[in-house]
C-alpha positions as CSV (number, residue, x, y, z in Angstrom):
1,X,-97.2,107.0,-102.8
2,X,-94.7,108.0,-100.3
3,X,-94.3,107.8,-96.5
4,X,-95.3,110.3,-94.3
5,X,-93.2,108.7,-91.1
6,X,-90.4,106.2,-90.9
7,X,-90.1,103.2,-90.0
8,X,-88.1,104.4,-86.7
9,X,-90.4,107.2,-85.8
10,X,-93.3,104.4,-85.7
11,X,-91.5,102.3,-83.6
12,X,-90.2,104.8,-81.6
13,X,-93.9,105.8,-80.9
14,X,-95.3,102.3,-80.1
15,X,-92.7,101.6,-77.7
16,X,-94.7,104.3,-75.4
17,X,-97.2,101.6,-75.2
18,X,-96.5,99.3,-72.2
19,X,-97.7,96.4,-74.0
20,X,-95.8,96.8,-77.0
21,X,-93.3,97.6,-75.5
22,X,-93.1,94.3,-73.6
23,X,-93.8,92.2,-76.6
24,X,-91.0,94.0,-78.6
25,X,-88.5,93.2,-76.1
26,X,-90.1,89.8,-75.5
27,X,-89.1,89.2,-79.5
28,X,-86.2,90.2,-79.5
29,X,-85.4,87.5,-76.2
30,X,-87.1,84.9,-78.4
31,X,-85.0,85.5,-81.7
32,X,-81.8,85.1,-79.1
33,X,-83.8,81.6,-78.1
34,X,-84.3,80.1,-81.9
35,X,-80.6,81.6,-82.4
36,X,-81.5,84.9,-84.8
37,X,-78.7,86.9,-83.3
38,X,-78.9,89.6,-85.7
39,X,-82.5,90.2,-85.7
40,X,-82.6,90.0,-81.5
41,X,-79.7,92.5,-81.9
42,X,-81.7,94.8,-84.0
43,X,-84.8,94.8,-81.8
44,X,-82.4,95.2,-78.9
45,X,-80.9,98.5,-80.5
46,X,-84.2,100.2,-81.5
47,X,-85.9,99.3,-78.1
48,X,-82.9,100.9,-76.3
49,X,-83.3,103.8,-78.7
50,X,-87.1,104.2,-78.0
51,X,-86.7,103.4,-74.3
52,X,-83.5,103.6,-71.8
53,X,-81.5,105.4,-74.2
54,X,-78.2,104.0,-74.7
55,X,-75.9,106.4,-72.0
56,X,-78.2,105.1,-69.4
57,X,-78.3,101.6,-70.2
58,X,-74.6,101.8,-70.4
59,X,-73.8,103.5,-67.2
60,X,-76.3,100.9,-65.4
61,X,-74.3,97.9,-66.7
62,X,-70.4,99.7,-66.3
63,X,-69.9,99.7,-69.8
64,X,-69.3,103.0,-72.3
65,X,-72.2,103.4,-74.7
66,X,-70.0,103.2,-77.8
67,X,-69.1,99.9,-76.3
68,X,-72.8,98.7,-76.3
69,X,-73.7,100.2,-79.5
70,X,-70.9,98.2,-81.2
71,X,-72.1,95.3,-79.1
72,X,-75.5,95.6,-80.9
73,X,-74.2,96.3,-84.1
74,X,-75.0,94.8,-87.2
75,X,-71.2,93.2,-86.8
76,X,-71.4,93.1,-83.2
77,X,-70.4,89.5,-81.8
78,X,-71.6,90.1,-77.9
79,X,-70.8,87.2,-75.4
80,X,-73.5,85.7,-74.1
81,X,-72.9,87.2,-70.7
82,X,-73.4,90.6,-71.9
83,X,-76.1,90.0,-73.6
84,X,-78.1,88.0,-70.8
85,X,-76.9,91.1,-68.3
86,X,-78.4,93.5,-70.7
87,X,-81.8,91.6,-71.4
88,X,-82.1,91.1,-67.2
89,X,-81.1,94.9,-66.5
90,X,-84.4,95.8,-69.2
91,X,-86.6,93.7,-67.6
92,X,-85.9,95.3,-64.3
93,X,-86.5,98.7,-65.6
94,X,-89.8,97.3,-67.6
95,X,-91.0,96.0,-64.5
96,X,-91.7,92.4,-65.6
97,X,-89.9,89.1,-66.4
98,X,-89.8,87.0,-69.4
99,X,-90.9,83.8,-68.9
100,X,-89.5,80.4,-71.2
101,X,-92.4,78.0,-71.9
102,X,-92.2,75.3,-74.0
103,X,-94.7,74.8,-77.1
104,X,-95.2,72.0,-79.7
105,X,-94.0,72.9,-82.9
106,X,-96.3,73.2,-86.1
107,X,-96.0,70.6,-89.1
């Protein structure tokens, strides 16, 4: 049977939910916090892409969009300032703030 949509163009339509929104950039600041660079990168890029756009999150934090795709990318090795400025400048234009609680794990 094939697909009728992709992958991307179902994301990129959920992220016009607030909510979902909200949780998909919440995931990708809690794959940064258990250390899953790569997968917090790759939510990072298609949020940007379904969101901000990457020209405007660029020219909000002084950097060229190349220079933040590459950050994001796959082989992208972003310092953690970069990162953190990035994930504070989407929160400001989500209009909410992540919050870090701390949860037993399960056995």
């Amino acid at each position: 049977m094939a697909l009728t949509r992709s992958f991307r163009e179902s994301v990129m339509e959920e992220l016009r939910d607030k909510e979902y929104r909200r949780a998909f950039l919440g995931e990708a600041i809690n794959d940064m916090l258990a250390g899953d660079l790569d997968s917090a990168k790759m939510v990072l890029r298609e949020y940007i892409n379904g969101t901000v756009g990457f020209m405007k999150a660029a020219d909000a934090l002084g950097r060229s969009p190349k220079s933040l795709m590459r950050m994001l990318s796959s082989s992208g090795n972003p310092q953690a300032r970069n990162l953190l400025e990035l994930v504070a400048y989407l929160q400001k234009t989500e209009g909410a703030t992540a919050e870090v609680r701390f949860a037993d794990r399960a056995a």
